[in-house]
OpenMM code with the backbone's topology and positions (N, CA, C; nanometers):
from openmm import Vec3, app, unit

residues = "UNK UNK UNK UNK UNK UNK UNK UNK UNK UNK UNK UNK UNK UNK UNK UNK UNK UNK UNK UNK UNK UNK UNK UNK UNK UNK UNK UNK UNK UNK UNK UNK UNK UNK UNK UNK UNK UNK UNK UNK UNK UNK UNK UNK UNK UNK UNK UNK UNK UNK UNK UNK UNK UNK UNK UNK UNK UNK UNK UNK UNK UNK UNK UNK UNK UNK UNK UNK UNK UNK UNK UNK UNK UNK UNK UNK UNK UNK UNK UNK UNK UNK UNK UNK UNK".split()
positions = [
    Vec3(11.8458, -1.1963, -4.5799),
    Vec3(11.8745, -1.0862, -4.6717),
    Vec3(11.7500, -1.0024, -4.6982),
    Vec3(11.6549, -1.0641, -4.7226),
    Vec3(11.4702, -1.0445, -4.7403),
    Vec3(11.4632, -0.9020, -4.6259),
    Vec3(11.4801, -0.9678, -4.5140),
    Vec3(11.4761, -0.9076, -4.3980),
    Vec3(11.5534, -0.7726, -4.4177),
    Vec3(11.6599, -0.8032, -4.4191),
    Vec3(11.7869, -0.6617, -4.4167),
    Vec3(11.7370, -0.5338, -4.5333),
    Vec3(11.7208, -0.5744, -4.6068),
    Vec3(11.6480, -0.4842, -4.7645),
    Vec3(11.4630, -0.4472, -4.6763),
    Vec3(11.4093, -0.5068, -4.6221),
    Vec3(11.3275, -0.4521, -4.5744),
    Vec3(11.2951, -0.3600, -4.4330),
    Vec3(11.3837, -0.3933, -4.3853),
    Vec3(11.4392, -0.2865, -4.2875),
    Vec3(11.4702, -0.1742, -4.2891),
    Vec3(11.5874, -0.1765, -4.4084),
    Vec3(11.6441, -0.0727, -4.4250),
    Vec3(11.5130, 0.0098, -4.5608),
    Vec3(11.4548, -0.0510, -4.6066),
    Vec3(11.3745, 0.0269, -4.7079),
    Vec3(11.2383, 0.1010, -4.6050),
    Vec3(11.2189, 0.0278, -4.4899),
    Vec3(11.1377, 0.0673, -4.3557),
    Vec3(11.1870, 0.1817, -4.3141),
    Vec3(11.3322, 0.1552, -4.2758),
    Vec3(11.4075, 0.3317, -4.2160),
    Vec3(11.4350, 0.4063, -4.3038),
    Vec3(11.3983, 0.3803, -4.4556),
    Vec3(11.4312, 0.4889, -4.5930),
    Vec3(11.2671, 0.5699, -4.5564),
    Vec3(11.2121, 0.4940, -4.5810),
    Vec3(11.0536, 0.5799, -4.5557),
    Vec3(11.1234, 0.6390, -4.4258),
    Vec3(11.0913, 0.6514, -4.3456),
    Vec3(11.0582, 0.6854, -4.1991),
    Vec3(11.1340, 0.7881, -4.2183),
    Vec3(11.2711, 0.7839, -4.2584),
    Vec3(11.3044, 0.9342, -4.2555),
    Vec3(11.3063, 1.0142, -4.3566),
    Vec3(11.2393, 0.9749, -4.4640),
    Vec3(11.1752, 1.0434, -4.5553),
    Vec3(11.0432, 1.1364, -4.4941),
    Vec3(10.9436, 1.0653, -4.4497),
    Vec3(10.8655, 1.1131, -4.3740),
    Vec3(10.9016, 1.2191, -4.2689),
    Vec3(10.9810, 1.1787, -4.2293),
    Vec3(11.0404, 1.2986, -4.0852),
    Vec3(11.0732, 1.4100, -4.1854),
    Vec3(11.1259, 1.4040, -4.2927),
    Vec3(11.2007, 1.4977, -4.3680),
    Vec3(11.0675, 1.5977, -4.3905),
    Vec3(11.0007, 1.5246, -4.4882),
    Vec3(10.8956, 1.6040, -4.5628),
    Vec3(10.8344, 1.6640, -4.4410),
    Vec3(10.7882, 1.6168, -4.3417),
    Vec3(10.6817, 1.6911, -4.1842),
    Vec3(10.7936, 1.8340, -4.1683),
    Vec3(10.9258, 1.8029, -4.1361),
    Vec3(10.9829, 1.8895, -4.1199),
    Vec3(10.9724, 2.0241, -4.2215),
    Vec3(11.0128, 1.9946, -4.3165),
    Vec3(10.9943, 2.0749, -4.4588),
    Vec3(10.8544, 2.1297, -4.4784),
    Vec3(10.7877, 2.0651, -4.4437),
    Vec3(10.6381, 2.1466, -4.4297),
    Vec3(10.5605, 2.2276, -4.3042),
    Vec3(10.6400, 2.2419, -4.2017),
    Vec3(10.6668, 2.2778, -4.0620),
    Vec3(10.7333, 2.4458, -4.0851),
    Vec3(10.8564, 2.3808, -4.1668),
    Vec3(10.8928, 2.5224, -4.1967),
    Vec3(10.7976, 2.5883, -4.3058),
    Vec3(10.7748, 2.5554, -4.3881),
    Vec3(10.6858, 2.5947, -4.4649),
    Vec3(10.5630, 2.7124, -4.4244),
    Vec3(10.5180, 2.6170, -4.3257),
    Vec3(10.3878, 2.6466, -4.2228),
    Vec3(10.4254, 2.7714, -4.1584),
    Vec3(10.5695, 2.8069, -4.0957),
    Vec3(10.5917, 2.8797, -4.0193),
    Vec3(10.6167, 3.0428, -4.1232),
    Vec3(10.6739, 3.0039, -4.2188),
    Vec3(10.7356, 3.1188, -4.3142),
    Vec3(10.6224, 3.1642, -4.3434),
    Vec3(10.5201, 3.1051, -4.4166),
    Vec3(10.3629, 3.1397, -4.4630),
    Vec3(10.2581, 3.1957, -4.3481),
    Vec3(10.2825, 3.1854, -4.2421),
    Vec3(10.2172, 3.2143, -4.0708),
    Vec3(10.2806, 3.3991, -4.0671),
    Vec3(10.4070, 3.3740, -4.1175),
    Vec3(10.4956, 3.4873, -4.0700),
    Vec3(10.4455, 3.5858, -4.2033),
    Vec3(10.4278, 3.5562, -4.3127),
    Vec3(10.4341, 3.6163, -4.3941),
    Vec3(10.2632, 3.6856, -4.4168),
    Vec3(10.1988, 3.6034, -4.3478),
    Vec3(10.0812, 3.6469, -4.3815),
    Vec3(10.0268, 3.7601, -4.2374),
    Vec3(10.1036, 3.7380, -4.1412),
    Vec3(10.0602, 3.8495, -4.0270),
    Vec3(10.1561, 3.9641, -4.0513),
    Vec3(10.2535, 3.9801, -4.1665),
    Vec3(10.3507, 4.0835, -4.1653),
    Vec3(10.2450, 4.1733, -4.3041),
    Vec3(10.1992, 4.0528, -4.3799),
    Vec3(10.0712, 4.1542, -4.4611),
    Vec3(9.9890, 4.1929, -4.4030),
    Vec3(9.9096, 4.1519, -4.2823),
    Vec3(9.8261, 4.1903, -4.2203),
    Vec3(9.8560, 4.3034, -4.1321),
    Vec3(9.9949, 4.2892, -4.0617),
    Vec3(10.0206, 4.4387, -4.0274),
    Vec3(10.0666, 4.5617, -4.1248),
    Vec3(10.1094, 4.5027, -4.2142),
    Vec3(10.1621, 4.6524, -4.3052),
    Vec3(10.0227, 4.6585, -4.3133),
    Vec3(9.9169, 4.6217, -4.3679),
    Vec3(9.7812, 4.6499, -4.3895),
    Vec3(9.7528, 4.7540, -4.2911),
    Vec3(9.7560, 4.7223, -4.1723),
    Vec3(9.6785, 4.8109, -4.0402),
    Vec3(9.7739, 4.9391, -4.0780),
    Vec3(9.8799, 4.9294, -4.0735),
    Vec3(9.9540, 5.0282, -4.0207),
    Vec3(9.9377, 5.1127, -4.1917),
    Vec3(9.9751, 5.0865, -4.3027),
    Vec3(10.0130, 5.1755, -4.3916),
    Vec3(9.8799, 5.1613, -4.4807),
    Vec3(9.7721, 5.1173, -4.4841),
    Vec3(9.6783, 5.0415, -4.5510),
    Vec3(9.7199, 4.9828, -4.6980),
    Vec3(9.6495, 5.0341, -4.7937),
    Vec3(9.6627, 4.9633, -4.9331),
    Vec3(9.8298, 4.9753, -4.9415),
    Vec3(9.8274, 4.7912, -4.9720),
    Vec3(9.9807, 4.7264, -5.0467),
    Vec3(9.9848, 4.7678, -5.2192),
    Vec3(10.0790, 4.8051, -5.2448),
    Vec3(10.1098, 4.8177, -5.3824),
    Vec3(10.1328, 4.6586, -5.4244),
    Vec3(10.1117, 4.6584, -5.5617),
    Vec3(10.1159, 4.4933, -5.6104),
    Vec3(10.2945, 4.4850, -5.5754),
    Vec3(10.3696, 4.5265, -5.5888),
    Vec3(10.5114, 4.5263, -5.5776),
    Vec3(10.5633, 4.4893, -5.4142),
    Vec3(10.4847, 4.5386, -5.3491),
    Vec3(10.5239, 4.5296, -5.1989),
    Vec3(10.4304, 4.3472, -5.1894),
    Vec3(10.3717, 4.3465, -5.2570),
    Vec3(10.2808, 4.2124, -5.1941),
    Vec3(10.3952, 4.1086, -5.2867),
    Vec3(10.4141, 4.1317, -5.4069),
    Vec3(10.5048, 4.0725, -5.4933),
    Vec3(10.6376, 3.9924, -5.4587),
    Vec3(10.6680, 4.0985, -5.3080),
    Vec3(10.7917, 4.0921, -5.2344),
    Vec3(10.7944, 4.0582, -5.0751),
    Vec3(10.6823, 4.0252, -5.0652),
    Vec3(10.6266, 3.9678, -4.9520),
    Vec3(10.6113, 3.8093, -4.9993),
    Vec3(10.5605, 3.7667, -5.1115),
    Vec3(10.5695, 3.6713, -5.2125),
    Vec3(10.6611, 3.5867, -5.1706),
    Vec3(10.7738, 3.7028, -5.2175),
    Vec3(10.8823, 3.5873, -5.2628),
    Vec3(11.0083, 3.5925, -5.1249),
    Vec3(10.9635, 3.6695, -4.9935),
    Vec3(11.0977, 3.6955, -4.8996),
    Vec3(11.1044, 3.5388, -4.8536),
    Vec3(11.2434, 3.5596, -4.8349),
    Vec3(11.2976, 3.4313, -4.6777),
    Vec3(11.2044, 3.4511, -4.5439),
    Vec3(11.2691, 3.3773, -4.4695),
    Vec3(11.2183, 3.4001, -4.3270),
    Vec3(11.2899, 3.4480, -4.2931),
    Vec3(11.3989, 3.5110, -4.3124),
    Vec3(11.4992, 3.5782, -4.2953),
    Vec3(11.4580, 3.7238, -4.2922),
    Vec3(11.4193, 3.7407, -4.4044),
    Vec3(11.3687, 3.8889, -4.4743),
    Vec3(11.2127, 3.8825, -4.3846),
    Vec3(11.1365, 3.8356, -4.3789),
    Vec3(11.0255, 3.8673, -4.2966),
    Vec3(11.0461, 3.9288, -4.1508),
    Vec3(11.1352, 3.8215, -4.1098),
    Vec3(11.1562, 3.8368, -3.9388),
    Vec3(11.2155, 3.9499, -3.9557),
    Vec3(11.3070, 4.0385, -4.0262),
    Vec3(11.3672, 4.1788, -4.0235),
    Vec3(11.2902, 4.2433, -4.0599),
    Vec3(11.1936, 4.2610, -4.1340),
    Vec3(11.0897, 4.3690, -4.1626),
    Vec3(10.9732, 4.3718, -4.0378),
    Vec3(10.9025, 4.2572, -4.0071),
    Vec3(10.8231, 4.2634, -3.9167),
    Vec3(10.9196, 4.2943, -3.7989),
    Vec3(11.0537, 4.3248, -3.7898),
    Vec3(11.0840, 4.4184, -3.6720),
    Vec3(11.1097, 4.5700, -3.6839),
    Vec3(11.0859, 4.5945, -3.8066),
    Vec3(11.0746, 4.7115, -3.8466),
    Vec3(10.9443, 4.7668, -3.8416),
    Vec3(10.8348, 4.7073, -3.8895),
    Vec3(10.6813, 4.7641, -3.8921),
    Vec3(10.6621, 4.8441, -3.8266),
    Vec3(10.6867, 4.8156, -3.6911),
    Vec3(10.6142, 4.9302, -3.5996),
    Vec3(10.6372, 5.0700, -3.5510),
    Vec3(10.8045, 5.0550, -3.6008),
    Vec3(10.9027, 5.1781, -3.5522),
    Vec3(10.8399, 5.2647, -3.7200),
    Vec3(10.8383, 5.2192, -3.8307),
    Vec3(10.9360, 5.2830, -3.9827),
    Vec3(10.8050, 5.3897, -3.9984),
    Vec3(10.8187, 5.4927, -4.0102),
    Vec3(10.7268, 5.6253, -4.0917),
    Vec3(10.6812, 5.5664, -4.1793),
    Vec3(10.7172, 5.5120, -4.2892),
    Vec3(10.6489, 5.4620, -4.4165),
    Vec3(10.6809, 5.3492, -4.4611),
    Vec3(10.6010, 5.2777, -4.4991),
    Vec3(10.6130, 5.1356, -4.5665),
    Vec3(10.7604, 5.1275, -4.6328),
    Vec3(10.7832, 5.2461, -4.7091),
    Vec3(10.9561, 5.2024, -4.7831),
    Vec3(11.0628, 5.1545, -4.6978),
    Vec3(11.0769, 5.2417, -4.5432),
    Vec3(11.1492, 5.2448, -4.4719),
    Vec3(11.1315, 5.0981, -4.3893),
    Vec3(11.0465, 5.0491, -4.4035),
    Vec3(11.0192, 4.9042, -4.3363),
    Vec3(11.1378, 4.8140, -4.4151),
    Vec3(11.1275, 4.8062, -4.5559),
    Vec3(11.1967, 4.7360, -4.6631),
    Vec3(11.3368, 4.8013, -4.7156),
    Vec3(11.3669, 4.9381, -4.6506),
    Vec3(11.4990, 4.9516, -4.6334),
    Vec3(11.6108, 4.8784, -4.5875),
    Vec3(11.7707, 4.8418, -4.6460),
    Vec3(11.8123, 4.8139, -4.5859),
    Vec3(11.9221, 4.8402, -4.5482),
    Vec3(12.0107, 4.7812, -4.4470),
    Vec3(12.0698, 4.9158, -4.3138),
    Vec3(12.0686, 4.9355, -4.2278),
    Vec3(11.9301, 4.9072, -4.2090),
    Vec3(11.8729, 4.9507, -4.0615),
    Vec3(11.8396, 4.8557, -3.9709),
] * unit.nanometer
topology = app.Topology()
chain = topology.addChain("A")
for resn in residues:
    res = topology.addResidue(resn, chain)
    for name in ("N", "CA", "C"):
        topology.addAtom(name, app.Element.getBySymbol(name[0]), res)
C-alpha cells in the first residue's frame, strides 16, 4: 500500500512539474513576443504613449501575434491596434 501512495504521489509531482515548465514556456514565449512588438513599434513610430505600453501590458498572444502583423503595413501606431483589419 506504502508503495502504491508513493508512486502515485511520484506521478502527482512529475506532472505537476511538466505542468508548471509548460506554463512557463508559454509565459516565456508571450513576454519574447511582447517585448520585440515594443521594440518594433519603437523603431517604426518612436515614443510609446503610457497607454499603448499599458496595452501591450496586458494583450494575449492572441492580440500580439495580430498587431505584430500589422506593424509594418499600418501608417500610424492607432491603425496597428485597430480592429477589423
Amino acid at each position: 500500500m506504502a508503495g502504491i501512495i508513493s508512486r502515485a504521489r511520484e506521478e502527482g509531482m512529475q506532472q505537476g512539474i511538466e505542468q508548471g515548465m509548460q506554463q512557463g514556456m508559454r509565459r516565456g514565449r508571450v513576454e519574447g513576443e511582447r517585448a520585440l512588438l515594443e521594440r518594433l513599434l519603437l523603431r517604426r513610430f518612436g515614443f510609446l504613449a503610457p497607454e499603448i505600453a499599458a496595452r501591450l501590458g496586458q494583450a494575449s498572444a492572441d492580440d500580439l501575434e495580430t498587431w505584430a502583423d500589422k506593424v509594418l503595413d499600418a501608417p500610424t501606431i492607432d491603425d496597428v491596434f485597430e480592429s477589423g483589419r
